[in-house]
Each structure stands twice: as C-alpha cells, then as structure tokens.
C-alpha positions as CSV (number, residue, x, y, z in Angstrom):
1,X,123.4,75.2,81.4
2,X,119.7,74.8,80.1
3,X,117.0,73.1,81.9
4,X,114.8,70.3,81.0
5,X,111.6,68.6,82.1
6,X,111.4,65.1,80.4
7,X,107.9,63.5,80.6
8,X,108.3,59.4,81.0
9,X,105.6,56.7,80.7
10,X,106.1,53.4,81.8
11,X,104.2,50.3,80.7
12,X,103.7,49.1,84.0
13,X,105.1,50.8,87.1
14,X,108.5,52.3,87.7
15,X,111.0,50.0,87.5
16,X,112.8,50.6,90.8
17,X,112.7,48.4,94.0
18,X,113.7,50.1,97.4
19,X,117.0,50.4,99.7
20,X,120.3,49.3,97.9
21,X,118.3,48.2,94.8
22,X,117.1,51.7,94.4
23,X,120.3,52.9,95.2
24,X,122.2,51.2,92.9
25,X,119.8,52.1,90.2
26,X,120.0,55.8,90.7
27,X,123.5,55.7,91.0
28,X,124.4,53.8,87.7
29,X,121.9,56.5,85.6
30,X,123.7,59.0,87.1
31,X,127.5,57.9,85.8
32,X,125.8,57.4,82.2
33,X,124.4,61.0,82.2
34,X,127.7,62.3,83.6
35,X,129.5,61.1,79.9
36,X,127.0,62.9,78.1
37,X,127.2,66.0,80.5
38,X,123.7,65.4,81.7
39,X,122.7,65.9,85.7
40,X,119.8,64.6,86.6
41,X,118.4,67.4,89.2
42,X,114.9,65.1,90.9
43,X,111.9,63.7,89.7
44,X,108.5,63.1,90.3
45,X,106.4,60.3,90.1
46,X,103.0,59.7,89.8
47,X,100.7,57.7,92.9
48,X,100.5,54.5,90.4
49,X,104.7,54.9,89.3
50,X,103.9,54.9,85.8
51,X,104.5,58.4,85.0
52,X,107.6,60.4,85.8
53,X,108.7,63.7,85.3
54,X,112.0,64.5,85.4
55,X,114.3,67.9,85.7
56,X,117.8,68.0,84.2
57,X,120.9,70.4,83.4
58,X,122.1,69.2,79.9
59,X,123.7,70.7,77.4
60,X,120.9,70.0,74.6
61,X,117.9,67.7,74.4
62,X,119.7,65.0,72.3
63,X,122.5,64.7,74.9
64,X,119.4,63.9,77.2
65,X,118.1,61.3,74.5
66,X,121.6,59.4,74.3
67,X,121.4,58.8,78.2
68,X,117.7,58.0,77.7
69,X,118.7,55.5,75.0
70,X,121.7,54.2,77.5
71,X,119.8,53.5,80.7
72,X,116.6,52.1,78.6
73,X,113.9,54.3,79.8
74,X,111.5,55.5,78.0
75,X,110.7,59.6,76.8
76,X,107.4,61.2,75.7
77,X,108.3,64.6,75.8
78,X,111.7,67.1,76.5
79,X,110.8,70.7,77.2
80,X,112.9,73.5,78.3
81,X,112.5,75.1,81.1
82,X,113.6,78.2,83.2
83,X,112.5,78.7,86.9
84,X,109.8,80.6,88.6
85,X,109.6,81.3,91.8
86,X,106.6,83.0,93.7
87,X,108.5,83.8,96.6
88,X,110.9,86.6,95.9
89,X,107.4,88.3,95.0
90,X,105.2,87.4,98.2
C-alpha cells in the first residue's frame, strides 16, 4: 500500500484537548479513514500545534482527501513517500 505524508495548517492551534477528549477524537478519525481504506500511521506536530504532519497507508491521495473532507481538517500538501532508513547501513 503507498505511503503518504500530508502537510496540515491550522488557523489557530490543534484542535485536540487531552485524556478521553483526545481519545475520542483520534478514535472517531480513525473509523472514517477505515471506510475509505485509509490508516493513519502517526503524526507530528509542531511546538505552537498549528502545523501537523501526518504519515498514512492509503490507497491513493484522493481516498486521503475524502477522509480529510469527512473529519474537517484541513490539507496543504499530500506527497508520497517511501522509507529510508540509515540504520541497516551504519
């Protein structure tokens, strides 16, 4: 399955409290990718929370755009990725 870093700016901050909150927000973007066939792998977020980026497995950038649409966040940018990893040569 391909690989994808999306890019995400948010107008203010990260819209995600902590403990169940966060939780239940995690959980309920996960279920909508899963329709499309999209796994959201991890992201990363930036000291102020207004930047995120984001690895997935998808099947194609616009199944990642439907889920996008569906849990109303926003996307600057969907690039395909493939790992590389420094330590099989260290």
């Amino acid at each position: 399955m391909p690989r994808y870093v999306v890019e995400r700016t948010f107008a203010d901050c990260l819209p995600m409290g902590a403990g169940a909150e966060a939780a239940e927000f995690c959980l309920a973007i996960v279920v909508r990718n899963a329709n499309e066939g999209v796994t959201w792998l991890h992201s990363y977020v930036s000291e102020d929370r207004k930047k995120t980026f984001c690895l997935y497995d998808s099947p194609s950038p616009e199944a990642i755009r439907r889920t996008t649409s569906r849990n109303a966040l926003p996307v600057d940018r969907i690039t395909q990725v493939r790992l590389l990893d420094p330590h099989p040569y260290a």
